[in-house]
C-alpha positions in Angstrom: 136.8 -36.9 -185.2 137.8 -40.2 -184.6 140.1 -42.0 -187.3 139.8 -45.8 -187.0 142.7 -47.3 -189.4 141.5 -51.1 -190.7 144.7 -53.2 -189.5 145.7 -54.4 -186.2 148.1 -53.1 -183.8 148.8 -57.2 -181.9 151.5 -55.3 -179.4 149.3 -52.7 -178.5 148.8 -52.4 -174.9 144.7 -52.6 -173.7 143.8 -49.6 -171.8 140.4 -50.6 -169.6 137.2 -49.1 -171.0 135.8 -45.8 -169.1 132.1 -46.7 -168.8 130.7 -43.0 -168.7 127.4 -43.2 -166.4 127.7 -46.6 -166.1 130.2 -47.2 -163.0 127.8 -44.2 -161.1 124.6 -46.5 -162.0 126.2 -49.0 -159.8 125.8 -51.7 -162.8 128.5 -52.8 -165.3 128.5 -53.5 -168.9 127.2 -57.4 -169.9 129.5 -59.6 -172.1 129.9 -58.2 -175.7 128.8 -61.0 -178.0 129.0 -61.7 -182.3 125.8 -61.0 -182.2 126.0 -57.5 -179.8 125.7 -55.3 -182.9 122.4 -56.6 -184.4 120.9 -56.4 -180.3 122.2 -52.6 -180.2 120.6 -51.6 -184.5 117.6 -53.5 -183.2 117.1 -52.0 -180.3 117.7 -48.1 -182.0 115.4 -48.9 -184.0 112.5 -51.2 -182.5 110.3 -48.4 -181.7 111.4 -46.1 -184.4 108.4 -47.2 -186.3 104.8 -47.0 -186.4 103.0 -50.0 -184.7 102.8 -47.6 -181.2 100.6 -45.4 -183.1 98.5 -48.3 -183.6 98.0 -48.9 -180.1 96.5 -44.9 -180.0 94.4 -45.6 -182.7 92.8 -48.3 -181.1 92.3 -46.7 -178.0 90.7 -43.5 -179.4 88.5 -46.1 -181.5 87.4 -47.8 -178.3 87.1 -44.5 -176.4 85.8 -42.0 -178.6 84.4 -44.6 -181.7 86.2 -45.4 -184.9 85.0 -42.2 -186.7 87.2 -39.8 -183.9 90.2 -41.6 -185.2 91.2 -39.9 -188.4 90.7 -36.1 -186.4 94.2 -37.3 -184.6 95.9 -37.1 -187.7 99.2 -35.2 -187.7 100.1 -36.9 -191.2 103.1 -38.2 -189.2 103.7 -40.8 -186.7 105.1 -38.4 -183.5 108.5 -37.4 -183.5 109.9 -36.8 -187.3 111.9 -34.5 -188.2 115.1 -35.9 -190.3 115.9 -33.8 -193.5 118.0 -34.4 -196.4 118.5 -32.8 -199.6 120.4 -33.3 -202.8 121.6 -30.9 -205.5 123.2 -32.3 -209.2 125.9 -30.7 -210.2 124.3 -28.1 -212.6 122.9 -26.4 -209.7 126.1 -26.5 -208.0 129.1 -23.9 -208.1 131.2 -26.7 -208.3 130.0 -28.9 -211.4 129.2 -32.0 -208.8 126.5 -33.0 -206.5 125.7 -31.7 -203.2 124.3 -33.8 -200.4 122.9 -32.2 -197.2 120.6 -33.3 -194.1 120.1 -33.5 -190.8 118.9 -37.0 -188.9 116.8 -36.3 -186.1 116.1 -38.7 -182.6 116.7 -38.8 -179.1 119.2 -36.2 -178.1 121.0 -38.7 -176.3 124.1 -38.1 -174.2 126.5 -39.6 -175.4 125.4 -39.1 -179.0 123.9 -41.6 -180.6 126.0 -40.9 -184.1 129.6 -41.4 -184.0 132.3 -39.3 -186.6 134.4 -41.4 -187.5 136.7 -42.7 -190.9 136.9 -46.5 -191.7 139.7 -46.4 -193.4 142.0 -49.6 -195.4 143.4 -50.5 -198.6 140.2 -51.9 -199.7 138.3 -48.4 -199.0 138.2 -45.3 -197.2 135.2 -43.8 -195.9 133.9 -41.1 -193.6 130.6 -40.4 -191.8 128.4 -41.4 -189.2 128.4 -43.9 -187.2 126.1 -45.8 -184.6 128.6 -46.6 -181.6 128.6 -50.8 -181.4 127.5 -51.5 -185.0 130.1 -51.7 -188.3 129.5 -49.6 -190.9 128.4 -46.6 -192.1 124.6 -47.5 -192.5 123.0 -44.2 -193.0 125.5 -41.6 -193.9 129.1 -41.9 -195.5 131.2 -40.8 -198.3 133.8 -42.9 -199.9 135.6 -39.9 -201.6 133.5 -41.7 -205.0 130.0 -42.0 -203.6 128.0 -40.4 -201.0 125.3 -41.0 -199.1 122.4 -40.4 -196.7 119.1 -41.3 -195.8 115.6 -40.2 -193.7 113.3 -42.1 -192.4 110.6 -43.2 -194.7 107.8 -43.4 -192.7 106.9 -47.0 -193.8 104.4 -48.5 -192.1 106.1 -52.4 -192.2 105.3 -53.8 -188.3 101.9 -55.6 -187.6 100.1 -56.1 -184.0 98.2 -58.9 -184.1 95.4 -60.0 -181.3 96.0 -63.1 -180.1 94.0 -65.4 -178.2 96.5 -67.7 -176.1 96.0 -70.7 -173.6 98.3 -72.5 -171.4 97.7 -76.5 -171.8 97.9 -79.3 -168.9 101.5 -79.2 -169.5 102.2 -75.9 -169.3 102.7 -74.9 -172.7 101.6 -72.1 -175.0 99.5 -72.5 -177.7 98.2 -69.7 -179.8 95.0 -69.3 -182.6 95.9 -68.7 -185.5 93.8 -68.6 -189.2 94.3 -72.9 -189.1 93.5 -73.5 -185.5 95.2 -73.6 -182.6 99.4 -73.4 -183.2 102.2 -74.1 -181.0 104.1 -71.1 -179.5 107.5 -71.0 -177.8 107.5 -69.8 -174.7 110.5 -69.6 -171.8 111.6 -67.7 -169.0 114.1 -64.8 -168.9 115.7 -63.4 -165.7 115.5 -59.8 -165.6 118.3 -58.0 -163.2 117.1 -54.9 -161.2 119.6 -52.4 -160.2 119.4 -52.5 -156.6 116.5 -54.7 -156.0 116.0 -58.8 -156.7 115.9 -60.1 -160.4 112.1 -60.6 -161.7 111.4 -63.7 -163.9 109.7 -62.5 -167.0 107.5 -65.1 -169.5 108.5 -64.7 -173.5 106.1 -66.1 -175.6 106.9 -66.0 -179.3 103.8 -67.4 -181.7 104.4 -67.8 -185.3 103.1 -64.2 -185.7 106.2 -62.9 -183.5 106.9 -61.8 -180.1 104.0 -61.3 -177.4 104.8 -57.2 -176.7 102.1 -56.9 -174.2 99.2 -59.3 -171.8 99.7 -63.2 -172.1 97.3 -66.2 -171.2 95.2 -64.4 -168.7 94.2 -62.1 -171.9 95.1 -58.8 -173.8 98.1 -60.2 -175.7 99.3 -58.6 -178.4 102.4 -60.3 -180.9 104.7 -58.3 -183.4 105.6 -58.6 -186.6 108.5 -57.1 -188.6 110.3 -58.4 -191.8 113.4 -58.4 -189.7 112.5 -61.1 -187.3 110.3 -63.3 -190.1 113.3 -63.0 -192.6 115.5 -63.5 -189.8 118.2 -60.2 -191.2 118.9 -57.0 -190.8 120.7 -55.7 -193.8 124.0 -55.9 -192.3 125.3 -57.4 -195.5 125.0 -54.3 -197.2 127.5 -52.6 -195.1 130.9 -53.3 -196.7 129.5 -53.3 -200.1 128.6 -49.5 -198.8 132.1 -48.7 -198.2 133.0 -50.1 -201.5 131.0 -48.1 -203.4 132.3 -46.3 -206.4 129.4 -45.5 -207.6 125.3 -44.6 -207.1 124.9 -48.2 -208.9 127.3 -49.7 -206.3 125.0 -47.9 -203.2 121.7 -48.7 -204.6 122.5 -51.9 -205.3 123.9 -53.0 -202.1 120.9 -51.3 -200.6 118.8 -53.8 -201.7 119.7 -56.1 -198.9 118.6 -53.7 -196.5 115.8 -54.3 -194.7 114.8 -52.0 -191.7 114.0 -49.7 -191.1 113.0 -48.5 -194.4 114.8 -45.5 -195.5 114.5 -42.9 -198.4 118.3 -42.7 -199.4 120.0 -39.8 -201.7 123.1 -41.1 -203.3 125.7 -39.1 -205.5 128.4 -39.9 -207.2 131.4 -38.0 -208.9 130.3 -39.0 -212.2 126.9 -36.7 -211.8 124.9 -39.4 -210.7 122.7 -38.4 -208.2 119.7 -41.3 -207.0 116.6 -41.0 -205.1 115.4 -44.3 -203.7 113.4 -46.4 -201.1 115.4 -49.1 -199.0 114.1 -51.7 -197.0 111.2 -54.4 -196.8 107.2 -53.5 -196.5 105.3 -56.3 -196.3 101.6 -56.5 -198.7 99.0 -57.5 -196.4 95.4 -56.1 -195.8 95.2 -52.3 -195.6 93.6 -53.1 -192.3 96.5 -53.8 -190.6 98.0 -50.8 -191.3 95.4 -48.9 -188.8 95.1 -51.3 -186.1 95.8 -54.3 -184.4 94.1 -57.1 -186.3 93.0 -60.2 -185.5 95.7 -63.2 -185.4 93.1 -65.9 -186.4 92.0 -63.5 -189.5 93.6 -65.7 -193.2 93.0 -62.1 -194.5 95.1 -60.2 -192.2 98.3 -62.8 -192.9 101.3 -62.1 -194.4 101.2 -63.3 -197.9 104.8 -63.6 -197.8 105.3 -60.7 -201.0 106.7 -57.2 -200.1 105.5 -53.8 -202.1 108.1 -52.7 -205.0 109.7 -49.5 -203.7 110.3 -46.5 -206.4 113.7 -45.4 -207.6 114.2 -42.1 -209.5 117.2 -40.2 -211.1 117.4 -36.9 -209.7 117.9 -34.1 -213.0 118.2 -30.7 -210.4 116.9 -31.1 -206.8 115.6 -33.9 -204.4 114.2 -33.6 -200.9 113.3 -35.9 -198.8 112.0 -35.0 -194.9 109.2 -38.0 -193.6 106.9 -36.3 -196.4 104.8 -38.7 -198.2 106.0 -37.5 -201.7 109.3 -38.6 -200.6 108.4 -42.0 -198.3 106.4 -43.5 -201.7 102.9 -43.1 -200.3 100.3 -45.0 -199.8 101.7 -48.6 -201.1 104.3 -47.6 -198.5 102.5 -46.0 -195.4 99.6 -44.4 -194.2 100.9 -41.4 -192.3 103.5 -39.4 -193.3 105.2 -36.1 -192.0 103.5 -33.0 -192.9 105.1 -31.6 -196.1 105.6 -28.2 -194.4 109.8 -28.7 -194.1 109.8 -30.7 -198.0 108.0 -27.6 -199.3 110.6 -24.9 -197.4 113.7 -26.8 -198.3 112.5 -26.8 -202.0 111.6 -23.5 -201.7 115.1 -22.0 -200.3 117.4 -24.7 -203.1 114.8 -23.1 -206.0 114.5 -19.4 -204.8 114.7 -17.1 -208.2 117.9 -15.0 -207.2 120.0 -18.2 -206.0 123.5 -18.2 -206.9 124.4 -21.8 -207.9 124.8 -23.8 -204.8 127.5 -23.7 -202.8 128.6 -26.1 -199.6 127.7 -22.6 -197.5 124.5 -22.2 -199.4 123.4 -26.2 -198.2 124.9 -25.2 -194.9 122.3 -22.3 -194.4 119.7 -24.4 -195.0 119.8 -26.5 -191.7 119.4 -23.1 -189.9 116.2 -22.2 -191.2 113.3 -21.4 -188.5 110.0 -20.6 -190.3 107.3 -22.2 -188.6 105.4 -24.3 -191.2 102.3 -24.7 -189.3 102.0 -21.0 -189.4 99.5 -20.4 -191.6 97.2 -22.9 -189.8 97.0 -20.8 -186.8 97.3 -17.4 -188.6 93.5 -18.4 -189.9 92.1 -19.4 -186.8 93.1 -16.1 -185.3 91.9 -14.2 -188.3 88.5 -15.7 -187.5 88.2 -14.0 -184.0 86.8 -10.7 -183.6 89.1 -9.0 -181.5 86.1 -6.6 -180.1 85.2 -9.3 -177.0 88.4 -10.3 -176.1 90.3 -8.8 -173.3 92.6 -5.8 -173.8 95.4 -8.2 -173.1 94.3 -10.8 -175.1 93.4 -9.0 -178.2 96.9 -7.0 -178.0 98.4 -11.0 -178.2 96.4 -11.8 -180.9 97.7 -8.8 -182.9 101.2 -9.1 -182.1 101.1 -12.9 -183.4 99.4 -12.0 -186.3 102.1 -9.4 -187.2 104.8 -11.7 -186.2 107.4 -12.9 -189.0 106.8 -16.8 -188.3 110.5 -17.4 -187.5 111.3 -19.5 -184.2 114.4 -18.0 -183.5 115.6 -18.2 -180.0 116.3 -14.7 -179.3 112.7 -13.8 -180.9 109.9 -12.2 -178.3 107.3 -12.8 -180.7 108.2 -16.4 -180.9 108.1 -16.7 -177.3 104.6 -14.8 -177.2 103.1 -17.9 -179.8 104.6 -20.3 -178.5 102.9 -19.5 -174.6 99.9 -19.3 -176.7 100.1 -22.5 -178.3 100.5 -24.6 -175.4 97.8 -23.2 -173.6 95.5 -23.8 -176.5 96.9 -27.4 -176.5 96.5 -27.9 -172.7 92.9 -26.7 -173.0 91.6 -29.0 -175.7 93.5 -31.9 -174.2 91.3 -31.2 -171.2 87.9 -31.0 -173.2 85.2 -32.9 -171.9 85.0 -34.6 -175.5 88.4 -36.1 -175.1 88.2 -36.9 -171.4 88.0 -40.6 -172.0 91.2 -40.7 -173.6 92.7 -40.0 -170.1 91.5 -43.0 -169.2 93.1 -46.8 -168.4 93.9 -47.8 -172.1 96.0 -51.3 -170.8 98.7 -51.0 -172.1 102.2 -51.0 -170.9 103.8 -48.1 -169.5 106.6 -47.9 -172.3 104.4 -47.0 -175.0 103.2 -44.2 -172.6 104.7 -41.1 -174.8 102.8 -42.6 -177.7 99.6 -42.4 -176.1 99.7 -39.4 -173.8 96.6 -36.9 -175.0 98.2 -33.8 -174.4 101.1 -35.2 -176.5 98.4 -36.3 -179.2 96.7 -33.0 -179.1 100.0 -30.9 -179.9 101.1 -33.2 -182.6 97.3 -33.3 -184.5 96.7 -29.8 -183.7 96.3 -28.8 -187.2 94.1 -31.4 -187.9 91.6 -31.1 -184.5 91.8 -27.0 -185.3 89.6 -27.9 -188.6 87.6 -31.1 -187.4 87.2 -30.6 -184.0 83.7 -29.4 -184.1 82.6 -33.2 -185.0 83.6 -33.8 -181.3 81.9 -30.7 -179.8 85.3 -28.6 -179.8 85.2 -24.9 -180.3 88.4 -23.9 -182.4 87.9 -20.6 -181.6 86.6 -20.5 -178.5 89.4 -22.3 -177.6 91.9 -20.1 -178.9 89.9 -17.2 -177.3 90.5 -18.3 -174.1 94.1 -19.7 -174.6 95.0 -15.6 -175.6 93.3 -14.7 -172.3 95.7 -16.8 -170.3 98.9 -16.9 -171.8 98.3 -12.7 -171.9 98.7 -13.3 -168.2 102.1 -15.1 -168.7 105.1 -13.4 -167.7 107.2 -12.6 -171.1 109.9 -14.5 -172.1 112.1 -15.4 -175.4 111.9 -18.5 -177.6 114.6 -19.4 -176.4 114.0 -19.1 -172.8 111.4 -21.9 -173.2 113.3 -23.4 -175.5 116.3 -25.3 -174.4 118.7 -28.3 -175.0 117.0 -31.4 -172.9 120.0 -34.2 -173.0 118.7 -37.8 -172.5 120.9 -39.9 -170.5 119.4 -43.2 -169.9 121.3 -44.1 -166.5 121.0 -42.4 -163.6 123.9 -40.7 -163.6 125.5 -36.9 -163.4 126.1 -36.8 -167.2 123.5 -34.7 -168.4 124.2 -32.1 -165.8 128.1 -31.5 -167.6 126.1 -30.3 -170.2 125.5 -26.5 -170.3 122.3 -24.8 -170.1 121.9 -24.1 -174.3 119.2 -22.2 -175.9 118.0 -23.3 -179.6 116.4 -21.9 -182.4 113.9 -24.0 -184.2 110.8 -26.4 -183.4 108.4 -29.1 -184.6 107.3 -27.6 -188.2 110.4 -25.9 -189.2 113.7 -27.2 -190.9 115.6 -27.2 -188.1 113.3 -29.2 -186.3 114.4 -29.1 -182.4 111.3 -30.2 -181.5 109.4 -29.6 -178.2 105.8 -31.5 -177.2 103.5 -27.9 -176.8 101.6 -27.9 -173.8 103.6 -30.4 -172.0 107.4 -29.3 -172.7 109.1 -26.7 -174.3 112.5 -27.9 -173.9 113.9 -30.1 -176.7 114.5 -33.7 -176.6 114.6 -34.6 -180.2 116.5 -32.6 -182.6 119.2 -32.9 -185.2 121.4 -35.6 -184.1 124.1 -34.8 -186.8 124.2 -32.5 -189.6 126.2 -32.6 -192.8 127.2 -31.5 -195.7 128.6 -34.0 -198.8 130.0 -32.3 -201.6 131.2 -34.8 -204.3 133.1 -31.9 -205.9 135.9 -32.9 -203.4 135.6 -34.7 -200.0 138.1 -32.7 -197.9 135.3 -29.6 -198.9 132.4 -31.8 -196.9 131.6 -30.9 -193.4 129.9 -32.3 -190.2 129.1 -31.9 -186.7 127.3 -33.5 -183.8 125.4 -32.5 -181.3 128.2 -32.7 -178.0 131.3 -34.1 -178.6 133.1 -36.7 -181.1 134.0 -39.0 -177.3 131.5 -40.6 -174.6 133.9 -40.1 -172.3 133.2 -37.0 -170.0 137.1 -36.3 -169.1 138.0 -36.1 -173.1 138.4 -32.4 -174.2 136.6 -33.7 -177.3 132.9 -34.6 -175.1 131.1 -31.7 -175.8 133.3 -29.5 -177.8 130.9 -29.5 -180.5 128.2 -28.2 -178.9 128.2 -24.2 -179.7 128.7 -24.6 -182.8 125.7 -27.1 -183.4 123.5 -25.0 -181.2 124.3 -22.1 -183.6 124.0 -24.2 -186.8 128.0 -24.1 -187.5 129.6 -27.4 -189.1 133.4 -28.1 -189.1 135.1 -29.5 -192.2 136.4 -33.0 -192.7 139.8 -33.3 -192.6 141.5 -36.2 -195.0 144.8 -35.9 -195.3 146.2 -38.0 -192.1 149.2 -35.5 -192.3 146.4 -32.6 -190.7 144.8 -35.1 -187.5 146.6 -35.4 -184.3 146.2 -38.9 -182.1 143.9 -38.7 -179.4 145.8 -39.3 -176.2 142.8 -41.7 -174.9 143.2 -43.5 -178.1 146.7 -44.0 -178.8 146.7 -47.6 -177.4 143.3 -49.0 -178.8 144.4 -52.0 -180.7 142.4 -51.1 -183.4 144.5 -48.3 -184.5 147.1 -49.3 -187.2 150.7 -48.1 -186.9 150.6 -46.3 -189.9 147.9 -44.7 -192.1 147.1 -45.7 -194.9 147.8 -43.9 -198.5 144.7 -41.2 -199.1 143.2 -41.9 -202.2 142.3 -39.4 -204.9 138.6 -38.7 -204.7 
């Protein structure tokens, strides 16, 4: 854990910056500006929300017809998975509230979540932290007040068509609902590592930025309450850490603005909150489902945003992308599948629980029953086992009898799971959906959002009931899928199943990391998730987990997925690993007298001299 001390050492000696990754990528870092930390929180979190799925939409709707679209419903934008769950203190063996979760992105190497203590005489907090950005936006506790958030599954960014033309003087204009409008356009350099720079166009219309095409057609702007009310939130990030109480966090929380969270907050008066953070716009219901029109007055902005719930939480509150949780429908359209909100309420309401302990919330993050389970247990019960293969009907009984947990060392799960993706790798390849493999124009970053295998495993539930309106055979399907993954060598859950570290540069960095076999997948509570039928290895998983216990801070406990340090020669870069991989925390240590200086650290100006007092929680 790194302790960062609010005061300035001026004598300190500088000790140049190891750039992990990025002196072997043959670049170096550009100048770190005021505005630096807003460029790295916007760039986390640009794609983070749901206009991507928007460009899908409208491909299947070109491709397949408008109808086709709702039968790629996964009741989730791809790739959510964050959990977090609170307990008030008469559940509780300790008479105070409980917070517990698990964010989920990018595995990135380094991690993107930082553990670190922010600590001075005007407060002293702990929790996680994005490298390059103050605060402690998402998760913290002061030692009064505690916090944490998922991700709400808003649906607040617009694509908008837009019809552009370039004048006899060479500027842009754009059409909007009044006519033709003036839009800002430039030129940025763009450097390429080891090739010549390339001199990109920007064109900005009132709408927002041009993400894709331009004059000569296919342009498409965005819009997000961050860039129309030119903020971020970042002015709710010391009143965070100078929260004493639930009141203190939700009210500073009301300058937040995206992306738009569903935050538990607990205090150690009792208090415990449930609320929505963040800006969604009210605009036509259209907009929500495609891109629209930028010269439609009724797809516009009116300029109002929807009023987000806030509840007091008497005994338990769960919150994981579901749309009970994310505020539905004024809020989004497509939220997570309730499967890990229904499980983690399940496990904290179980008849014979013992009140809660910071081991029982612990436990929780470990759990591995496959919510989707049922889903395919029913489509197997449909097939008569008489036609199928030997082989293949053995499979289908041994799934069928299986317990439903993805654990890593589990046969069984392994057996499913070989299933699975070739079911999904055959009904990506169905002659009904063969136009989606087509040229859809867009750019290749939005690829993972619009790859049809990808599609398939996400909406599987949903194309495993509708697909006969497309001329799919469920069971036919899965039929056949038994037939060839019968013929697949045997192997564990966890031999599929492995720890995939992204590292953005080319660089060695991943390869320090050890080969490391998880439990878990897309559909359970800890959601390491894999993309069935295209890769079983796990990208996006817990990036931190937690516990918060307001009983007593020093009783909390944390842990990341590698290391507290980017730097690969500090003892402390992957350190953490086993014990994430086998869903251990460590505990937070707050009395200064118990840490030990980091030898990389001891001359970072940053550090003060001498710690501050530790306050009473």
């Amino acid at each position: 854990m790194r302790q960062l001390r609010g005061r300035h050492q001026p004598g300190a000696r500088r000790r140049p910056a190891r750039r992990a990754g990025v002196e072997e990528s043959g670049t170096a870092p550009a100048r770190w500006n005021p505005w630096t930390p807003l460029g790295v929180f916007l760039v986390q979190h640009i794609l983070f929300s749901t206009f991507p799925n928007k460009l899908f939409r409208a491909h299947v709707a070109r491709t397949l017809g408008p109808d086709a679209v709702a039968l790629f419903s996964i009741e989730a934008p791809v790739f959510s998975g964050s959990n977090v769950w609170a307990a008030h203190g008469s559940a509780t063996a300790g008479g105070a509230p409980l917070i517990a979760g698990d964010p989920h992105r990018l595995l990135e190497l380094p991690g993107v979540y930082q553990q670190v203590r922010l600590a001075c005489p005007e407060f002293d907090a702990v929790g996680f932290a994005f490298p390059g950005v103050p605060g402690l936006p998402h998760f913290g506790h002061t030692g009064h007040t505690a916090w944490a958030i998922t991700n709400a599954m808003a649906d607040y960014q617009d694509l908008f068509e837009e019809e552009l033309c370039r004048g006899a003087d060479g500027g842009i204009r754009a059409l909007g609902p009044l006519g033709w409008e003036p839009a800002v356009a430039g030129v940025e350099t763009i450097m390429v590592r080891g090739g010549a720079s390339e001199d990109v166009e920007v064109i900005e219309t009132v709408r927002g930025p041009v993400i894709a095409g331009g004059p000569d057609g296919g342009a498409l702007s965005l819009r997000i309450p961050a860039r129309v009310e030119g903020r971020l939130g970042f002015d709710a990030l010391l009143p965070l850490l100078r929260s004493r109480r639930v009141a203190d966090v939700e009210t500073a929380l009301q300058r937040w603005v995206e992306p738009v969270n569903s935050v538990l907050a607990a205090d150690t008066e009792g208090i415990v909150r449930h609320f929505l953070a963040g800006l969604v716009p009210r605009r036509n219901h259209d907009n929500r489902r495609v891109p629209v029109p930028a010269a439609s007055a009724e797809h516009s902005w009116d300029g109002g945003y929807v009023d987000l719930t806030s509840t007091r939480v008497k005994r338990f509150a769960v919150s994981a992308n579901d749309r009970e949780a994310g505020g539905g429908d004024p809020v989004g359209m497509e939220f997570a599948p309730a499967h890990r909100a229904r499980r983690i309420r399940e496990l904290l309401e179980a008849p014979d629980a013992a009140p809660l302990t910071v081991d029982a919330m612990q436990a929780i993050h470990s759990d591995t029953l496959l919510g989707s389970l049922p889903a395919f247990r029913a489509l197997l019960e449909t097939l008569d086992a008489g036609p199928l293969p030997p082989a293949a009907a053995r499979l289908r009984s041994r799934i069928l009898a299986w317990d439903g947990h993805m654990a890593a060392d589990s046969a069984d799960a392994g057996a499913f799971a070989a299933w699975r993706a070739a079911l999904v790798s055959r009904i990506a390849r169905h002659p009904a959906l063969e136009p989606l493999a087509g040229k859809h124009g867009y750019s290749p970053l939005f690829g993972p959002w619009l790859s049809v295998a990808s599609r398939v495993g996400f909406a599987l539930e949903t194309l495993l009931l509708r697909g006969p309106e497309l001329g799919i055979d469920p069971a036919a399907e899965a039929a056949a899928a038994l037939a060839e993954a019968a013929a697949v060598p045997e192997e564990s859950w966890g031999g599929r199943h492995t720890l995939l570290a992204v590292h953005e540069l080319p660089s060695r960095l991943a390869a320090r990391v050890p080969t490391t076999t998880l439990s878990g997948d897309t559909g359970c509570v800890l959601s390491t998730e894999s993309l069935p039928g295209v890769e079983d290895r796990s990208f996006r998983g817990p990036v931190a987990r937690y516990v918060w216990d307001l009983a007593d801070r020093a009783d909390s406990r944390w842990v990341v997925p590698f290391g507290a340090a980017g730097n690969p020669a500090s003892p402390h870069f992957s350190d953490q690993l086993p014990l994430w991989a086998a869903g251990g925390l460590v505990p937070v240590i707050t009395d200064w007298n118990l840490l030990a200086k980091d030898p990389l650290l001891i001359n970072n100006p940053l550090l003060a001299t001498e710690p501050p007092t530790e306050r009473t929680p």
